[in-house]
N, C-alpha and C positions, 0 to 999 in steps of 0.2 A: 346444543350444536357444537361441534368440533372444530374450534376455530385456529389458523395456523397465519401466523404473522412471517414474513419475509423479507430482507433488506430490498431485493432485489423485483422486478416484474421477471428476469429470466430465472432467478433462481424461484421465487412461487411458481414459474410455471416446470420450471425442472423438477419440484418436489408435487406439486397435483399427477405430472406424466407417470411419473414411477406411484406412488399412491392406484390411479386410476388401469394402469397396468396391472400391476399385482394385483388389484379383484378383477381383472378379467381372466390370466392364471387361475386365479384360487375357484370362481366358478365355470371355466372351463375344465377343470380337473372332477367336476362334478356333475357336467351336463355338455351337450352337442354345441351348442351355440350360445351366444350373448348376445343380445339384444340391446343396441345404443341409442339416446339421442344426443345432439353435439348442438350446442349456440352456433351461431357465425356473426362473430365481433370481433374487431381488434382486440380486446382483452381477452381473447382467447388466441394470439397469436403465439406467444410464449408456449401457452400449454399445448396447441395444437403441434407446433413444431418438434420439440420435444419428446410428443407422445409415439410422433413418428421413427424416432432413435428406438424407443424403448421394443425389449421382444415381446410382441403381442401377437397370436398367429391369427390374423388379419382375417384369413379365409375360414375364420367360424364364426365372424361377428358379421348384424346385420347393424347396416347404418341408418338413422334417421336423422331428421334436420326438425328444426322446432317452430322455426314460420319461415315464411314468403312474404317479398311485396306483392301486390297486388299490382300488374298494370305496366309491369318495367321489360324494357326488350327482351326476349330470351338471353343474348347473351352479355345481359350492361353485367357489368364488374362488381354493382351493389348488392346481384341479386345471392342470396343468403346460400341457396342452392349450388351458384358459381362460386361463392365465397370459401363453402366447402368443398368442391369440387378440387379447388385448385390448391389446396392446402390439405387436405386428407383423403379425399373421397376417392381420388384421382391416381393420388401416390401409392395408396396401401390395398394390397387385394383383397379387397373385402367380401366377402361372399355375397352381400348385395346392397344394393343404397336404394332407399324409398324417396326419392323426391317429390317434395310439394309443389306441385304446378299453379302459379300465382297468377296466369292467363289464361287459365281455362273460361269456357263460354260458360261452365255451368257449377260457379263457386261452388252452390251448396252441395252438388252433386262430388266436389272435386274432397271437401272437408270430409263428408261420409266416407269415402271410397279411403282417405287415408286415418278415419277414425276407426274402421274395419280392418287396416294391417296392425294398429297399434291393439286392437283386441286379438289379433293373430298370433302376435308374436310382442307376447308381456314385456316391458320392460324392465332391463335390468340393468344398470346405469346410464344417468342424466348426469351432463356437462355442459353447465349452464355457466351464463355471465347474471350481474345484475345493473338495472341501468340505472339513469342519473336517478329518474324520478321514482326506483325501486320496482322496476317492473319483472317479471321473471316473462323470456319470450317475449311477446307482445298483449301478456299481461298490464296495461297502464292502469292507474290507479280506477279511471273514472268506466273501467270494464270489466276488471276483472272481479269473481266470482269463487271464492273458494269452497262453494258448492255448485259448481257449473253445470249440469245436466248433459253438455254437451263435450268431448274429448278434444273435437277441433271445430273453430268458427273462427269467422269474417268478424274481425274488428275495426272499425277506426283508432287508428293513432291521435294519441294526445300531441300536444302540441311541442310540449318540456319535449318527449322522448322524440320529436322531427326534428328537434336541436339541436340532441344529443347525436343524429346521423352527422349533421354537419360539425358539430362538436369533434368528433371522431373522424372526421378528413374523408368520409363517405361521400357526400354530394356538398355543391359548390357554394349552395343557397337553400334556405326553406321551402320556397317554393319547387324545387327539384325532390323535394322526398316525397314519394307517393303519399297518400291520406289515408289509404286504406290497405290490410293483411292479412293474411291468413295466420293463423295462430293456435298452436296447440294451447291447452286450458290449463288453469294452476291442478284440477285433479286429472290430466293427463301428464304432467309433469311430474305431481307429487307420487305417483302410481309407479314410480321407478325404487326397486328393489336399496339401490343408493345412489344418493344425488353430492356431485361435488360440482361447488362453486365458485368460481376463479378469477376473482373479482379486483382488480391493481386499479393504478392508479389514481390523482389527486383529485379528480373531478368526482371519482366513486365515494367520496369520506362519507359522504352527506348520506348518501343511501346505503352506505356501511352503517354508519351508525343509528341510524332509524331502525334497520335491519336486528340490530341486537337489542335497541333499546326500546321500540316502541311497541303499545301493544299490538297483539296478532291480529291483524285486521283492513281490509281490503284497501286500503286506504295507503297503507303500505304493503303493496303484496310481495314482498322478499322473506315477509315477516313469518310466512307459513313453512317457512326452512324450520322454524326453529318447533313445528309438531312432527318432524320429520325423525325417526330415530335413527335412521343412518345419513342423517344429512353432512356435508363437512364444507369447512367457510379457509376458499386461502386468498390472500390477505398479503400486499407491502405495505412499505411504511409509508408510503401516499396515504393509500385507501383507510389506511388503519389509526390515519394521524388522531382522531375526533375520538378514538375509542379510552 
């Protein structure tokens, strides 16, 4: 795996924008559309913002998002959907954005109907974060599955990664972070043509460094980056202290 260390979180995220642009160029100069998915976390705000400077012609790429809460107002501020909304989805004219509906009456109904766009329209770059407890999405350790059967499912959140919301200045308290989400799967993720991961800060060392060092296996699920062959790892000198 392609790992790229940075002093800064603006500069990783200045150098992942330009990085993740130029293969949208390179395969747009070879095909009609691109096909994205995007995290929504603070340690993607760097790259998010950025990615917005960069020339990308916005109106050939379709957008996906990677989970949902489960159960949250339509429009709280947590939700992953608004998260994107309001930091890319919103800004740049994209040719269209798939939203996961985290309140739908009929979950299982709501997973299919978006595991059916992602067999629609392939993917071809994921822009993902990884979290404390190395989970890719809402991949957590004690569910995720690197032979998943399923592209998207209802998980419960572990308890590390309800932390990590609050950790991340999302909601106030544990008890404010939903329990449950909708969540695309590690071989829905891994199914993306190239995957870049944008992963800062000091809180991140710990699942940086399991990520490169431990082996590949559910336990640690960041760790399935590294059977990727176009995966790439960017990295400051927070994230990257332990390595």
């Amino acid at each position: 795996m392609n790992t790229q260390i940075y002093k800064t979180r603006a500069e990783l995220g200045a150098a992942a924008a330009e990085r993740v642009s130029s293969r949208i160029g390179e395969l747009l100069a070879v095909q009609d559309t691109v096909n994205m998915i995007f995290a929504a976390a603070p340690s993607q705000n760097e790259f998010l913002a950025a990615l917005l400077q960069a020339p990308v012609d916005w109106s050939r790429v379709r957008g996906f998002h990677m989970d949902e809460y489960i159960g949250l107002p339509p429009d709280a501020v947590q939700g992953f959907g608004n998260f994107l909304r309001q930091r890319l989805f919103g800004k740049a004219p994209l040719l269209s954005v798939e939203y996961i509906d985290g309140n739908s009456i009929d979950l299982a109904g709501e997973c299919g109907r978006y595991a059916r766009l992602l067999q629609r329209y392939p993917t071809d770059i994921v822009c993902m974060g990884i979290g404390e407890n190395g989970h890719i999405a809402f991949n957590d350790p004690p569910v995720a599955d690197f032979a998943d059967p399923f592209l998207v499912k209802v998980v419960e959140l572990d308890v590390p990664c309800r932390i990590q919301q609050v950790n991340d200045g999302c909601f106030a308290s544990l008890g404010k972070v939903p329990t449950h989400a909708i969540t695309l799967t590690v071989p829905a993720l891994m199914a993306g043509r190239y995957v870049y991961a944008m992963v800062p800060g000091k809180l991140k060392a710990d699942a940086v460094y399991n990520t490169v060092t431990q082996e590949i296996e559910e336990a640690y699920p960041s760790t399935i980056l590294r059977r990727h062959a176009q995966a790439e790892l960017f990295l400051d000198e927070d994230s990257a202290i332990k390595l």
